[in-house]
ROSE-4610 file (N, C-alpha, C; in Angstrom, 1 decimal, always signed):
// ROSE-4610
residu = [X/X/X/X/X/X/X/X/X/X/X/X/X/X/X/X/X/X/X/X/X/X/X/X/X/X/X/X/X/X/X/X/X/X/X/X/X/X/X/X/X/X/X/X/X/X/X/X/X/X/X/X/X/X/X/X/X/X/X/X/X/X/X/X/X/X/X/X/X/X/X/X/X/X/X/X/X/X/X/X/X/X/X/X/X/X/X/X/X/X/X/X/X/X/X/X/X/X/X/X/X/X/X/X/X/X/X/X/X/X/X/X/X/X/X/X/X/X/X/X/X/X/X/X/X/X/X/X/X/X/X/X/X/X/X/X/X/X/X/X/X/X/X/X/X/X/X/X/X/X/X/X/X/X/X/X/X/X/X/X/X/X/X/X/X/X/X/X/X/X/X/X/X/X/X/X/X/X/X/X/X/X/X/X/X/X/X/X/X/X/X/X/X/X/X/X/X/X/X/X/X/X/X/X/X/X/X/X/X/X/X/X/X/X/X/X/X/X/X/X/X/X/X/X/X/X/X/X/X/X/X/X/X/X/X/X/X/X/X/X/X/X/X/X/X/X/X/X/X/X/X/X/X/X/X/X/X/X/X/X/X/X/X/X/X/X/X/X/X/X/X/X/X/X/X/X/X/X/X/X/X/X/X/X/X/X/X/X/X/X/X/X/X/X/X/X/X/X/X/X/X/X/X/X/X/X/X/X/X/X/X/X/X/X/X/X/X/X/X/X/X/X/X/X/X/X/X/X/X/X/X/X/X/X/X/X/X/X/X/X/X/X]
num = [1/1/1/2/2/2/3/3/3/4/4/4/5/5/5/6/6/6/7/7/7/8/8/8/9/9/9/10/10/10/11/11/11/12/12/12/13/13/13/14/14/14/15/15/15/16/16/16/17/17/17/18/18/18/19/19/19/20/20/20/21/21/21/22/22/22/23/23/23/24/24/24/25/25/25/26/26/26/27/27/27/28/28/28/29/29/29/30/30/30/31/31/31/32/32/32/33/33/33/34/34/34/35/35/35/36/36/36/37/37/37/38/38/38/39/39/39/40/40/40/41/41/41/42/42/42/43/43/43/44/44/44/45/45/45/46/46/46/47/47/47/48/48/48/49/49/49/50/50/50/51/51/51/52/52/52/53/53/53/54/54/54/55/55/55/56/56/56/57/57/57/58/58/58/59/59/59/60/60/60/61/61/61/62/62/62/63/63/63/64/64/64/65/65/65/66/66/66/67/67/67/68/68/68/69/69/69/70/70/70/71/71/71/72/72/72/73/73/73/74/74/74/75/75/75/76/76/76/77/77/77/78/78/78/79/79/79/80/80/80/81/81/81/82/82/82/83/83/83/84/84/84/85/85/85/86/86/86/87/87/87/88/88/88/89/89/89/90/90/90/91/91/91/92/92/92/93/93/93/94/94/94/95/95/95/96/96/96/97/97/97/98/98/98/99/99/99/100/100/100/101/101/101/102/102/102/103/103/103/104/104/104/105/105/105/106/106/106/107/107/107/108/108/108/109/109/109/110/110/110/111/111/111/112/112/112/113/113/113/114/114/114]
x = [+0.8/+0.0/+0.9/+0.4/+1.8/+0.4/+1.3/+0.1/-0.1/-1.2/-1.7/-1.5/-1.6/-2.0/-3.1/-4.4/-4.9/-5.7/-5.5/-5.9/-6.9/-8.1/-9.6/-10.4/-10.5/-10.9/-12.8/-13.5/-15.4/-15.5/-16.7/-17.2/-17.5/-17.5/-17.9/-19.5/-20.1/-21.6/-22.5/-21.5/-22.5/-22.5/-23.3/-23.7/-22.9/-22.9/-22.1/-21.9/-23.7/-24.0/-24.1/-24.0/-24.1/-22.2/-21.4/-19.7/-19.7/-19.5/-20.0/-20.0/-21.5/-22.0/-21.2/-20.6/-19.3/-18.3/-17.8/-16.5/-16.8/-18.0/-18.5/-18.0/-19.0/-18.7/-17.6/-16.8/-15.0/-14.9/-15.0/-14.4/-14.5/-16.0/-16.6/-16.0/-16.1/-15.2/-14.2/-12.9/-11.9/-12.2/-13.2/-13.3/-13.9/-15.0/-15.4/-14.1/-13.1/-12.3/-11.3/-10.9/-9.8/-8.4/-9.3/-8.3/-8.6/-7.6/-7.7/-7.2/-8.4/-8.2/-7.6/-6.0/-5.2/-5.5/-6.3/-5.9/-7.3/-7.8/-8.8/-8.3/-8.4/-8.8/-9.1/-10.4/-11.0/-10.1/-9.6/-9.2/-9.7/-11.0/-11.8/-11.7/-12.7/-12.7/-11.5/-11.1/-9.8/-9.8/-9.0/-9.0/-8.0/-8.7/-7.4/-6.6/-5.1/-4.5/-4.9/-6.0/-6.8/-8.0/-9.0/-10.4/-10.2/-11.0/-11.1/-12.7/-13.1/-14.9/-15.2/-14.6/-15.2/-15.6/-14.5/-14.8/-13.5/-13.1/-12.0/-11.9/-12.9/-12.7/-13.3/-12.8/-13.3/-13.0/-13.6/-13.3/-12.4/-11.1/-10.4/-10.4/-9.9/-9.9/-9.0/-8.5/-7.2/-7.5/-7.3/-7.3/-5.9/-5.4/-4.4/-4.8/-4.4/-4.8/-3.8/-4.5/-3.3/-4.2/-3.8/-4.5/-3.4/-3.7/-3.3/-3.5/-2.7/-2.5/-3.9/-4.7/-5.7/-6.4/-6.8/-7.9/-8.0/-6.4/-6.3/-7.1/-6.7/-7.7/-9.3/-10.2/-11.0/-11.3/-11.0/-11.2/-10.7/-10.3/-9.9/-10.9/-11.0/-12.5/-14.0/-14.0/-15.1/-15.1/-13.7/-13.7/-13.8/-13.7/-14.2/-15.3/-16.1/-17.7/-18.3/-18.1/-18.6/-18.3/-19.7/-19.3/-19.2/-19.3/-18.6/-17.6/-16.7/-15.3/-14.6/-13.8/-13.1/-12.2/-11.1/-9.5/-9.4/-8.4/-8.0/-6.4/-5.8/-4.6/-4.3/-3.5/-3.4/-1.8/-1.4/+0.2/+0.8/+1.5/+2.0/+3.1/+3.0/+4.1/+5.3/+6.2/+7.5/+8.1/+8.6/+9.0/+9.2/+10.1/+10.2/+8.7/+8.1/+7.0/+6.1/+5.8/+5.0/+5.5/+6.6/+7.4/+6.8/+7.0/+6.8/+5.3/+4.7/+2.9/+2.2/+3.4/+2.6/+2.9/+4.4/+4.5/+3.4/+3.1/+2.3/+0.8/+0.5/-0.6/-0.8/+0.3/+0.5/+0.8/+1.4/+1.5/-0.2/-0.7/-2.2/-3.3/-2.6/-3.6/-3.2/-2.2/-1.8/-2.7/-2.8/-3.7/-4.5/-5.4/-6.3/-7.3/-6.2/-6.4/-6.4/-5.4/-4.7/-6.7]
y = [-1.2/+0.0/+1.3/+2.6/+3.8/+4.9/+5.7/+7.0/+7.7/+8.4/+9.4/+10.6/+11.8/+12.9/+13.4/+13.7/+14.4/+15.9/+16.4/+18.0/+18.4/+18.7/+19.3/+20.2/+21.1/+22.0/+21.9/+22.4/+22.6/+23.8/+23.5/+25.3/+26.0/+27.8/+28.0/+28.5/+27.6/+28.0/+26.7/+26.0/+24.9/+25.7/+24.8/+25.3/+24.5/+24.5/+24.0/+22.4/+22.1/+20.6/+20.1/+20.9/+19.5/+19.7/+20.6/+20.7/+19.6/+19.2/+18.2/+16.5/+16.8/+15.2/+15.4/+16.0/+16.0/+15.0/+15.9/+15.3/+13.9/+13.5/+12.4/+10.9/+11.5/+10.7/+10.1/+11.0/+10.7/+10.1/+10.4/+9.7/+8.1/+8.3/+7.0/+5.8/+7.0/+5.5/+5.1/+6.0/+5.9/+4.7/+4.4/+3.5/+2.2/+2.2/+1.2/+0.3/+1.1/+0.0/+0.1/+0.0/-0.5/+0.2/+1.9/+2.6/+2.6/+3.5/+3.7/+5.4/+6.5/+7.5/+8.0/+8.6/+8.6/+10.4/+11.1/+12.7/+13.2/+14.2/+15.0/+16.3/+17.6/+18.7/+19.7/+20.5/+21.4/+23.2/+23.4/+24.3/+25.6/+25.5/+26.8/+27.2/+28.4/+29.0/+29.9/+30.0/+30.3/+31.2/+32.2/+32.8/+31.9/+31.7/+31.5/+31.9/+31.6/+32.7/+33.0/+32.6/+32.5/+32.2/+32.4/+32.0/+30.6/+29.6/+28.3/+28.0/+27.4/+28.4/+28.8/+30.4/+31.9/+32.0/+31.1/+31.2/+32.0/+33.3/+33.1/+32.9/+32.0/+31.5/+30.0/+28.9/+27.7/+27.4/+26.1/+25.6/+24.2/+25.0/+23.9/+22.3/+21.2/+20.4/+19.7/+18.7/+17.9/+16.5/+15.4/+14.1/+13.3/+12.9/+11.6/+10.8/+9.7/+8.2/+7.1/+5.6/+4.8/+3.9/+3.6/+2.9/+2.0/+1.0/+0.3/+1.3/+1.1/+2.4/+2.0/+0.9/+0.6/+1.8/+2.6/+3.1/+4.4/+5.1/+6.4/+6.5/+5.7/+5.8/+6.0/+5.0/+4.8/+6.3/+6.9/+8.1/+9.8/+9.2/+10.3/+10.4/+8.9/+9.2/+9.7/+9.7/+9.9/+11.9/+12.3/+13.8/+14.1/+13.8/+13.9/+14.2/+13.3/+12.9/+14.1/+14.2/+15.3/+16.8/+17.5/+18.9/+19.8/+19.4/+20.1/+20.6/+19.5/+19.3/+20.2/+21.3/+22.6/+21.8/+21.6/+21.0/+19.4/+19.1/+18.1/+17.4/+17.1/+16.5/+15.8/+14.6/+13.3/+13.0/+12.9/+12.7/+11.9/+10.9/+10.0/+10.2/+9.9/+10.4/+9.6/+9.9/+9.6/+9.1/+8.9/+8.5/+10.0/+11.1/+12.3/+13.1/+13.0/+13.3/+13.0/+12.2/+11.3/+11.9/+11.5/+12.4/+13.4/+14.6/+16.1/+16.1/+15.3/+15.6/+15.0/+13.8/+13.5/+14.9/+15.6/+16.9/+17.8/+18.2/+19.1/+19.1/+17.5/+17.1/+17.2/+17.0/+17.1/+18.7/+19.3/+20.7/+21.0/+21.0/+21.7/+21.1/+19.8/+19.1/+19.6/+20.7/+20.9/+22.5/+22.9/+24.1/+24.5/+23.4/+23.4/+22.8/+21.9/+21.5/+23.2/+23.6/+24.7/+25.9]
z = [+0.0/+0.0/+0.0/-0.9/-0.6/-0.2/+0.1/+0.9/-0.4/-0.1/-1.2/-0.4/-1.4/-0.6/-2.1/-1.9/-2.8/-2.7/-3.2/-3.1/-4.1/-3.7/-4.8/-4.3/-5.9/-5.3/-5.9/-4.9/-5.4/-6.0/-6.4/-6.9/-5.3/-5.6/-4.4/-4.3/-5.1/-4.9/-4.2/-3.6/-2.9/-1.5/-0.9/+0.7/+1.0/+2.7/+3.3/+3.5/+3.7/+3.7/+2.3/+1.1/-0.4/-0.7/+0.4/+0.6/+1.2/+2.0/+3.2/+2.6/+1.9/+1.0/+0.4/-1.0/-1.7/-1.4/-0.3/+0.3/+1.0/+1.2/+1.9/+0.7/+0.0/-1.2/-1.7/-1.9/-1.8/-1.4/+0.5/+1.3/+1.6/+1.1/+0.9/-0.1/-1.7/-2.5/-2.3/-1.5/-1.0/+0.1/+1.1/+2.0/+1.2/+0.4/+0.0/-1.2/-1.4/-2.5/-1.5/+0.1/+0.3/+0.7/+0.7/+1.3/+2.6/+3.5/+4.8/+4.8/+5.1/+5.0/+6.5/+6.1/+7.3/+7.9/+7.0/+7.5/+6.4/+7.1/+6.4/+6.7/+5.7/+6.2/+5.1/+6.0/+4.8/+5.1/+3.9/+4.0/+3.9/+3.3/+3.5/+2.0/+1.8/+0.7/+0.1/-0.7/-1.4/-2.6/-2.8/-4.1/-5.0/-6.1/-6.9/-7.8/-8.1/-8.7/-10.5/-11.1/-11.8/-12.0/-13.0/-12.8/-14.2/-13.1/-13.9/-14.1/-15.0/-15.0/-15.0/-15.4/-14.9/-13.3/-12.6/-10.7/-10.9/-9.7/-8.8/-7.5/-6.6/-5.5/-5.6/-4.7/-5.0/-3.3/-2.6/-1.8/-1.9/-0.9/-0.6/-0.2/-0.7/+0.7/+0.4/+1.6/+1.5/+1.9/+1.3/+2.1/+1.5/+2.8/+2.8/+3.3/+2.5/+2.5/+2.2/+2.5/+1.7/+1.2/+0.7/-0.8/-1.9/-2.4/-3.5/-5.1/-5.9/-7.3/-7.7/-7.9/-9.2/-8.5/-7.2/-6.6/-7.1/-7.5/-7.7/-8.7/-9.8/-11.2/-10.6/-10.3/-9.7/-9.2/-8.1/-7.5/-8.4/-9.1/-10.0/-11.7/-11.8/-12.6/-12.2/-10.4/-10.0/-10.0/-9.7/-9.7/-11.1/-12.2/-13.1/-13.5/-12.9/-13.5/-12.9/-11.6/-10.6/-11.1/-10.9/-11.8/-11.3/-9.8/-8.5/-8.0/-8.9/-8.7/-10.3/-9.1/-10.9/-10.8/-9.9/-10.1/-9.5/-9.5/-8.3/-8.2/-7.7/-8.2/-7.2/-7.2/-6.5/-6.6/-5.3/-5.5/-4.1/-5.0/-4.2/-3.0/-2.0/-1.1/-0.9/-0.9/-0.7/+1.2/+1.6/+2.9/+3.5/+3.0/+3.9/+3.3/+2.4/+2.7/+3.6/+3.7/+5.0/+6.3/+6.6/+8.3/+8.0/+6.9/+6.9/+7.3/+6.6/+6.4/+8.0/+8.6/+10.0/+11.0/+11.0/+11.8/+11.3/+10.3/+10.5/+10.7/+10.9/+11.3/+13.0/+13.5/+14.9/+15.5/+14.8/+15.0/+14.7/+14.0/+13.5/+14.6/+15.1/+16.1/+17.5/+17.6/+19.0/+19.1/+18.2/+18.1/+18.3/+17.6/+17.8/+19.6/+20.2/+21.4/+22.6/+21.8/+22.9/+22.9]
């Protein structure tokens, strides 16, 4: 199994709860083929350094996971299909990525505790 890290962006004219089912969905086909989603987080609404759609703001979000390769296909045809979904990109992590991406999961989780 190798970790994912994937990054997508929504339109910003959904509400918060069809934001929500969106990302649900994901998370879901990601669980039903076999991943194990290790980290979530929604980054919030975002300008972007371009308009893709005639949008310049979209909402952020981030999931890492680990998964077997056949799944990315799988999950990356589904942001496709979805017309909710303006961007998205999917990238495999490396071993010092992983260290990097568990500190700043623990740094962000000490924060939010405080």
């Amino acid at each position: 199994m190798n970790q994912y890290e994937t990054v997508f962006i929504l339109t910003p004219v959904l509400s918060d709860e069809q934001t929500k089912e969106t990302v649900a969905k994901f998370t879901k086909l990601l669980a039903d083929n076999g991943a194990e989603v290790v980290n979530e987080e929604a980054w919030g609404m975002k300008k972007m350094a371009y308009a893709i759609q005639k949008k310049s703001t979209g909402f952020y979000y981030l999931v890492e996971f680990k998964a077997e390769p056949n799944v990315i296909k799988k999950l990356e045809t589904a942001f496709r299909r979805d017309e909710k979904v303006i961007r998205f990109q999917t990238v495999k992590l490396e071993k010092h990525a992983i260290e990097y991406a568990e500190k700043r999961r623990n740094k962000t989780g000490k924060k939010e505790e405080a």
